[in-house]
C-alpha positions as CSV (number, residue, x, y, z in Angstrom):
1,X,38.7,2.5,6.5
2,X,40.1,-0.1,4.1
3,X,36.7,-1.6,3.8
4,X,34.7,2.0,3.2
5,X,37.5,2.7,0.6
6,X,36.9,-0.8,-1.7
7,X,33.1,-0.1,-1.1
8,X,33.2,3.4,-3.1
9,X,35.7,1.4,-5.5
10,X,33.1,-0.7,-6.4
11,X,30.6,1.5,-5.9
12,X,31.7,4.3,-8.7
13,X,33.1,1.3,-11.1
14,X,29.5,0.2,-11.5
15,X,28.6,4.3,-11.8
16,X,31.2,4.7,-14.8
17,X,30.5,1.4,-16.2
18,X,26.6,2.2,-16.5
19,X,27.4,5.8,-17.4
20,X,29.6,4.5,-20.2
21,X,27.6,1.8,-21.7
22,X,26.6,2.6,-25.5
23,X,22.9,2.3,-25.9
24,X,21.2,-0.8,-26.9
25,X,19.6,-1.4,-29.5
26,X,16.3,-2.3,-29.2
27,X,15.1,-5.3,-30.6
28,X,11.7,-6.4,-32.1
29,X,10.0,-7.7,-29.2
30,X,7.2,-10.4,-29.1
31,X,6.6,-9.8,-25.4
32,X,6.8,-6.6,-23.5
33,X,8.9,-6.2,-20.6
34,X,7.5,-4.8,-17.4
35,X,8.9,-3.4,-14.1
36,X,6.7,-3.3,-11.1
37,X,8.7,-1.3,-8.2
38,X,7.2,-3.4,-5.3
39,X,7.2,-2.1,-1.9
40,X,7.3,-5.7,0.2
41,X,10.6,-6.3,-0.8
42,X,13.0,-6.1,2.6
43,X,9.8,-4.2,4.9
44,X,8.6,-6.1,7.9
45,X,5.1,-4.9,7.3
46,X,3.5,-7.5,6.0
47,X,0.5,-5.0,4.5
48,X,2.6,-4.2,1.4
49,X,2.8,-7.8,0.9
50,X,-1.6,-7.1,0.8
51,X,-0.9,-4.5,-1.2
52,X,1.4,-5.9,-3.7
53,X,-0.7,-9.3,-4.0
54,X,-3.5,-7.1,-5.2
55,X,-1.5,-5.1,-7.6
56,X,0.1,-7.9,-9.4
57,X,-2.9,-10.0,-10.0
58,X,-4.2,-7.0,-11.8
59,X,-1.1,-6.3,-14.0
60,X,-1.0,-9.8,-14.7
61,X,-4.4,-9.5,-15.8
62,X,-3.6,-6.8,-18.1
63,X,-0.4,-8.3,-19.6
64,X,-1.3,-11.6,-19.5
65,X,2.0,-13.4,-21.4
66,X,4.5,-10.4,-20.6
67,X,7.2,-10.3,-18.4
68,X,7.7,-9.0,-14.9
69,X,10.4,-8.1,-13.3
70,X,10.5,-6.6,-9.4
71,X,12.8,-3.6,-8.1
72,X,12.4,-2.5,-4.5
73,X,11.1,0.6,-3.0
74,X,12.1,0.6,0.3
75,X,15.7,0.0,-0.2
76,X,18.2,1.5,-2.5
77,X,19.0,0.7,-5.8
78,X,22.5,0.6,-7.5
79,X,23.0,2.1,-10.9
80,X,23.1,-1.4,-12.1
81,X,19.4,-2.0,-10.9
82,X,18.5,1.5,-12.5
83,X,19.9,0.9,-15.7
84,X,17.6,-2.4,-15.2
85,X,14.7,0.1,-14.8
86,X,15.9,1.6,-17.8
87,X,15.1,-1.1,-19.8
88,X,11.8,-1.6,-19.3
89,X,8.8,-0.8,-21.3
90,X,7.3,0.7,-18.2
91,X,7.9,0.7,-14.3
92,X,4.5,0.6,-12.3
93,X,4.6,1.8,-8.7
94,X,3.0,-1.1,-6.6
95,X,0.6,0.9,-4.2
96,X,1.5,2.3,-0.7
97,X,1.7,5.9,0.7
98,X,5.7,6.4,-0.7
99,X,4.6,10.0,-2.4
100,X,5.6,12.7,-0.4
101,X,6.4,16.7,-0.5
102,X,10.2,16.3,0.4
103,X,11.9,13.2,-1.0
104,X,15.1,14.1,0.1
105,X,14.3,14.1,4.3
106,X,11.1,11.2,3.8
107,X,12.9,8.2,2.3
108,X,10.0,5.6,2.5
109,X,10.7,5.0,-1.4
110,X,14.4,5.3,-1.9
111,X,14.6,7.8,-5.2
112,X,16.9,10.6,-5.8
113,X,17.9,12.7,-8.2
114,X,20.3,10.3,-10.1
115,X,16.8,8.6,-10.9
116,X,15.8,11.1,-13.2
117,X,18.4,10.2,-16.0
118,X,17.3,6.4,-15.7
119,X,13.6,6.5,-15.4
120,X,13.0,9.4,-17.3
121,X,9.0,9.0,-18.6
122,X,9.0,5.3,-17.4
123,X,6.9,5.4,-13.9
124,X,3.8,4.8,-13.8
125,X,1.7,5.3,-10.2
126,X,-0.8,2.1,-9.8
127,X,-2.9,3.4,-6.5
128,X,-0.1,5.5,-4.7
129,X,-0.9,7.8,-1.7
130,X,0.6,10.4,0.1
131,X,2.8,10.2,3.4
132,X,0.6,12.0,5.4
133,X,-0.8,15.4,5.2
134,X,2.2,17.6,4.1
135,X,3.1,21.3,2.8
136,X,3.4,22.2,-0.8
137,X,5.9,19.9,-2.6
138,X,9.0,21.7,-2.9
139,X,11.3,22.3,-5.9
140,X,13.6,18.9,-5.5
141,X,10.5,16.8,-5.2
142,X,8.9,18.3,-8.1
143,X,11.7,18.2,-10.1
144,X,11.9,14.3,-9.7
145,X,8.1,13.5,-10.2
146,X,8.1,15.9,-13.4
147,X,10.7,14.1,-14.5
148,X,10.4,10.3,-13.7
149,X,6.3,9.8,-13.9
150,X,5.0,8.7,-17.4
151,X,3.4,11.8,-19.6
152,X,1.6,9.1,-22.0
153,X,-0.7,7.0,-19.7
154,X,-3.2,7.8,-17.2
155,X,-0.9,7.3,-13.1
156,X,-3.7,6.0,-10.8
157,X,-3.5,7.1,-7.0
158,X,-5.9,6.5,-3.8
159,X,-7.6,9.1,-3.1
160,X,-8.4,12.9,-3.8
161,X,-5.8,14.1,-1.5
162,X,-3.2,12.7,-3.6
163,X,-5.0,13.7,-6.6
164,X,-5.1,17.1,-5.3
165,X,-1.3,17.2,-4.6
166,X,-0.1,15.8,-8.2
167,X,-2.3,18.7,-9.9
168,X,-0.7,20.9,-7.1
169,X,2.5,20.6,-9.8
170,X,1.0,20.4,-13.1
171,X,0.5,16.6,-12.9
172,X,-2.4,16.2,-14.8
173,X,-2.7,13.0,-16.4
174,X,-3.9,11.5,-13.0
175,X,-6.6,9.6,-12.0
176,X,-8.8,8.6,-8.4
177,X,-8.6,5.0,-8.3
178,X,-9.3,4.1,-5.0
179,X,-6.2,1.6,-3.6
180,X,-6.2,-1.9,-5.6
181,X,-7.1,-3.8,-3.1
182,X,-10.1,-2.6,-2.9
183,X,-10.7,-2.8,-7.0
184,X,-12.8,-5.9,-6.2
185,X,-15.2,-5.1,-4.2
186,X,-17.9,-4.7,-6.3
187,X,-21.8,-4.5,-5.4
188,X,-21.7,-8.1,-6.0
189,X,-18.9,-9.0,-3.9
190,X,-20.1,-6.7,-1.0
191,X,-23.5,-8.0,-0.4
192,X,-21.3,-11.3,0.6
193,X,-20.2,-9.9,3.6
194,X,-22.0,-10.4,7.0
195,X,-24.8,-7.8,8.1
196,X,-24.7,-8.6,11.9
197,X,-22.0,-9.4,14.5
198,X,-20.1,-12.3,14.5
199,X,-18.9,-14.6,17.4
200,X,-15.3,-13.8,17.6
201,X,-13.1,-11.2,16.2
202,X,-9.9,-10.5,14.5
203,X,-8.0,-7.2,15.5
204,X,-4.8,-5.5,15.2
205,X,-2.4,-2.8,16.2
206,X,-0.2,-0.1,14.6
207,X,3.3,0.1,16.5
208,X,4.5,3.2,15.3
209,X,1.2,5.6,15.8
210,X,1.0,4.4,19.3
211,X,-2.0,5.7,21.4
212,X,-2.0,3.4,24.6
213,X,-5.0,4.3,26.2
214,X,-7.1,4.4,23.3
215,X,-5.6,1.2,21.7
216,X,-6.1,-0.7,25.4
217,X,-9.6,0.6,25.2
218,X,-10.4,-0.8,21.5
219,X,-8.7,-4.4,22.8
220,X,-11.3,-3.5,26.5
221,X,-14.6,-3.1,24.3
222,X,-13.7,-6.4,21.9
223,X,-12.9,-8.5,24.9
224,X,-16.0,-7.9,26.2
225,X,-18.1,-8.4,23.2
226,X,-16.5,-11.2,22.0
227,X,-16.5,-14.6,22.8
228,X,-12.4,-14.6,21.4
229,X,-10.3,-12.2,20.5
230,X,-7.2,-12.7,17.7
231,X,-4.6,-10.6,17.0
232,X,-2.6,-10.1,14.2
233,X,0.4,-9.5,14.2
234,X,1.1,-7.1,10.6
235,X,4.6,-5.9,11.9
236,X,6.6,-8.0,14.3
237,X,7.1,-4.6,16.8
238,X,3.4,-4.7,17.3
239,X,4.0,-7.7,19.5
240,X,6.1,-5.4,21.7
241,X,3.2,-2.9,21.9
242,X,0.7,-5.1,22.9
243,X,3.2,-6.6,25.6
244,X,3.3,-3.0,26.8
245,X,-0.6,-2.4,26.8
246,X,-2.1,-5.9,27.2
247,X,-2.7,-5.2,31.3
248,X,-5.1,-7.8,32.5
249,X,-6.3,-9.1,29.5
250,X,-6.0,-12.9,28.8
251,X,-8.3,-14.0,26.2
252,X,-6.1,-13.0,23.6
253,X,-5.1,-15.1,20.9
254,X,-2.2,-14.5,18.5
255,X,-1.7,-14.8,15.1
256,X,1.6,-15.8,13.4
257,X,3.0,-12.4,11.4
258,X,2.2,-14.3,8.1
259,X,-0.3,-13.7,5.4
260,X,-1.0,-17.4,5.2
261,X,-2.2,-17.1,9.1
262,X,-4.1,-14.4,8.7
263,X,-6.0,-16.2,6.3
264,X,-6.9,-19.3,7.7
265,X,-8.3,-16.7,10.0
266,X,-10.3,-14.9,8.3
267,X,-11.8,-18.3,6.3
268,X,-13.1,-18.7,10.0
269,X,-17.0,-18.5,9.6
270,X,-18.6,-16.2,12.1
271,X,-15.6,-14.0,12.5
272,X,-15.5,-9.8,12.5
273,X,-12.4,-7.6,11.9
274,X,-12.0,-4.8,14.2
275,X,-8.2,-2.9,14.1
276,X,-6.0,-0.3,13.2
277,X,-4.2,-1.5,10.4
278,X,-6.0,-0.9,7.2
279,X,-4.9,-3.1,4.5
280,X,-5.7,-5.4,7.2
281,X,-9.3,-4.6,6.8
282,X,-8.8,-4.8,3.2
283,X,-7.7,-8.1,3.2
284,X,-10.2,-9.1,5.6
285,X,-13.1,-7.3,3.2
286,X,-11.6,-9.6,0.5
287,X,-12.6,-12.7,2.6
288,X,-16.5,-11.7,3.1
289,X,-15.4,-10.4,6.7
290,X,-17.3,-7.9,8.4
291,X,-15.0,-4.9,9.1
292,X,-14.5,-1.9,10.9
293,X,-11.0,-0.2,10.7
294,X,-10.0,2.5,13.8
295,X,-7.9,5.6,11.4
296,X,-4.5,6.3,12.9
297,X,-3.4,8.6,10.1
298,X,-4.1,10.1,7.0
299,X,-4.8,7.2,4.6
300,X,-7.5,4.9,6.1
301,X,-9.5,8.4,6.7
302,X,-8.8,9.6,2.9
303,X,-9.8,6.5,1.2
304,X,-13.1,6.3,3.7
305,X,-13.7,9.5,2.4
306,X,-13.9,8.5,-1.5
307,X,-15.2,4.6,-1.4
308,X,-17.4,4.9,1.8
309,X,-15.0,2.1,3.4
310,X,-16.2,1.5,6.8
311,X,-13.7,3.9,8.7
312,X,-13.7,6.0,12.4
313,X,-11.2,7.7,13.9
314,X,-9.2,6.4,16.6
315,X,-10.5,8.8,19.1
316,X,-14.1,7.5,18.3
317,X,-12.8,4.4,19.8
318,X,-16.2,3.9,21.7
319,X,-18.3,3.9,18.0
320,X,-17.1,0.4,18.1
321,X,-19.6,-0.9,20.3
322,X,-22.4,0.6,17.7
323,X,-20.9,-1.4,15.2
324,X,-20.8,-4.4,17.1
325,X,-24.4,-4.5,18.4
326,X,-26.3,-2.8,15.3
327,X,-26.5,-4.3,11.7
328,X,-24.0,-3.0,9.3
329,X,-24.3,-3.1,5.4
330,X,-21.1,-3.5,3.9
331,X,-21.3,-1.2,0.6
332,X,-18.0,0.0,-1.1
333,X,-18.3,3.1,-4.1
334,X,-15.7,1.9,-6.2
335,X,-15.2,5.1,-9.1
336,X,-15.4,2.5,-11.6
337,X,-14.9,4.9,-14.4
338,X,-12.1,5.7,-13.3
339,X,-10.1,2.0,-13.0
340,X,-11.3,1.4,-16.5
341,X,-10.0,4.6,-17.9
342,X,-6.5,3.9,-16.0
343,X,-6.8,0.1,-17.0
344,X,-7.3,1.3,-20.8
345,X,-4.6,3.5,-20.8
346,X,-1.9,1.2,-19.8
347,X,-2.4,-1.6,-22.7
348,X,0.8,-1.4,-24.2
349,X,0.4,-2.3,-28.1
C-alpha cells in the first residue's frame, strides 16, 4: 500500500511539474529535431525491429545531419516523455499495424487522451496499418487521431484498407505507401531474386494466430521438398508452438531469435523463404530470397493486395507445393508516386 501510495506521489509530481512548466522559448535552430515513435522498443517480436530498420534508414536519408530521438509505442509514456514529444519538430510513427477503431480496449500503441494536449499536430504516420479488420472508429478514437496526426504533411500508411479507414473520419491528407520495407524493391532489385526453387528453405511461425493442423502441414510439405528445413524463430513463444506441433519431424533446424541469425541465413545461396510471418518475408525479399508468405491475418493479405507481394492464405496451405516445383517471377508494384509525394512533403525547411 505504502509503495502504490509514493508511486502516485511521484507519478502526479511529474503531472504538475510538466503541467506547470512556462513555455520555452524556441531558439534559432541549425538542426531540426526529430522524434520517431519506434515500435521495437520493449516487444519480443523481433519484426518491428525489420520494420523499424527500414524506417530509419529512410528518415535518415531524408534528414541527413538532424537529430533523432526514439519514444516507444508499445509501452507507456510518462508526461515527462510526452512533454519530450512536445518538443520535437515532428514525431514519425515507425510502421506496424498500432491503428485501430478503439484505442481505449486495443492498446498495441500505448496513447490516450492526455496525448492530445502534448502531440497536438506533431504525428506523422510513416507506413502504419490497421489492427485487423474492425468496425467504424468510434468517437474517443477519432477524437485522438483528429487531434494528434499532423494537418501540414502528407501521413503515409500500408495499404488501402487503412487508407480507407483514415478518410472514414475526414483524414484526408493520407497517402498508400505500401510498408517501408518494401520501398526498395524496385524492378531492379526484384529481377535479383531467384526464379526457381532452391535447395533448402527458411520458414517460420506465428504463435498467437495458431492453426495447428494447417501450420504442421506447411512444416509436412517443406520437409518433404527440401533438402533442410530452418526455422526462425521471430518471437521466442513460437518455440513453444513448434514444440507443440513438431510431431515426427526431425530435420528441422533452428535459428537463434536474432536479426543477425536470420541473416547469415538468408546470405545462404540457394535458399527459399516459406512462413507465416511477413516482415519475415520482407526481410528475406531484401536479401534476393525467393519468397512465399502463408497470410494469418489482415496485413500480409492487404498489402498482397496493393504491391502484388507474393501472398496465399493459410488455408491454401497446399498452393505451396505450386510454388515450390513451378518457376516464380518475383515482381513487386511499388506506387512510386505515392512514396515520392510522402517523401516531398516531409522535408522540413
Amino acid at each position: 500500500m505504502i509503495k502504490n501510495l509514493i508511486f502516485f506521489k511521484t507519478y502526479f509530481k511529474a503531472y504538475l511539474i510538466t503541467n506547470l512548466r512556462s513555455a520555452r522559448k524556441k531558439q534559432q535552430k541549425e538542426y531540426n529535431d526529430i522524434g520517431i515513435l519506434n515500435p521495437s522498443i520493449g516487444t519480443s517480436n523481433l519484426g518491428d525491429l525489420i520494420i523499424y530498420d527500414s524506417v530509419y534508414k529512410k528518415l535518415r536519408s531524408v534528414y541527413p545531419d538532424d537529430l533523432f530521438t526514439n519514444f516507444p509505442t508499445q509501452l507507456h509514456t510518462s508526461y515527462d516523455a510526452m512533454d519530450l514529444m512536445r518538443e520535437k519538430d515532428l514525431l514519425f510513427v515507425s510502421g506496424t499495424n498500432l491503428l485501430s477503431s478503439n484505442l481505449e480496449v486495443r492498446h498495441q500503441w500505448k496513447i490516450h487522451r492526455s496525448h492530445k494536449k502534448f502531440l497536438k499536430n506533431k504525428v506523422v504516420l510513416m507506413g502504419c496499418g490497421w489492427w485487423q479488420y474492425q468496425g467504424n472508429i468510434n468517437g474517443y478514437t477519432k477524437s485522438i487521431y483528429k487531434t494528434i496526426l499532423n494537418k501540414d504533411v502528407l501521413h503515409s500508411v500500408r495499404d488501402q484498407y487503412t487508407f480507407e479507414k483514415l478518410k472514414s473520419i475526414g483524414i484526408d491528407n493520407v497517402v498508400n505507401t505500401s510498408c517501408p520495407t518494401l520501398w526498395g524493391l524496385t524492378p531492379e532489385k526484384c529481377k535479383l531474386v531467384p526464379v526457381s526453387k532452391g535447395e533448402e528453405v527458411i520458414t517460420t511461425l506465428t504463435f498467437y494466430h495458431k492453426n495447428a493442423d494447417l501450420d504442421f502441414k506447411m512444416l509436412k510439405i517443406l520437409s518433404e521438398n527440401y533438402s533442410k528445413v530452418y526455422l526462425w524463430i521471430q518471437g521466442l513463444n513460437d518455440l513453444n508452438y513448434y514444440d507443440e506441433i513438431r510431431g515426427d519431424l526431425n530435420n528441422i533446424e533452428l535459428i537463434p531469435p536474432t536479426i543477425e541469425a536470420f541473416d547469415e541465413m538468408l546470405n545462404k545461396s540457394n535458399v527459399d523463404y516459406i512462413g507465416t510471418r511477413l516482415h519475415a518475408g520482407v526481410r528475406a525479399l531484401q536479401k534476393n530470397v525467393r519468397t512465399l508468405i502463408l497470410a494469418v491475418d489482415n496485413r500480409a493479405i492487404e498489402i498482397g493486395k496493393d504491391v502484388n507481394l507474393n501472398v496465399i492464405k493459410r488455408e491454401d496451405v497446399n498452393d505451396c507445393i505450386s510454388f515450390i516445383e513451378n518457376d516464380y517471377v518475383t515482381d513487386i508494384k511499388l506506387p512510386q508516386d505515392n512514396i515520392d509525394k510522402w517523401l516531398k512533403s516531409i522535408k522540413l525547411k
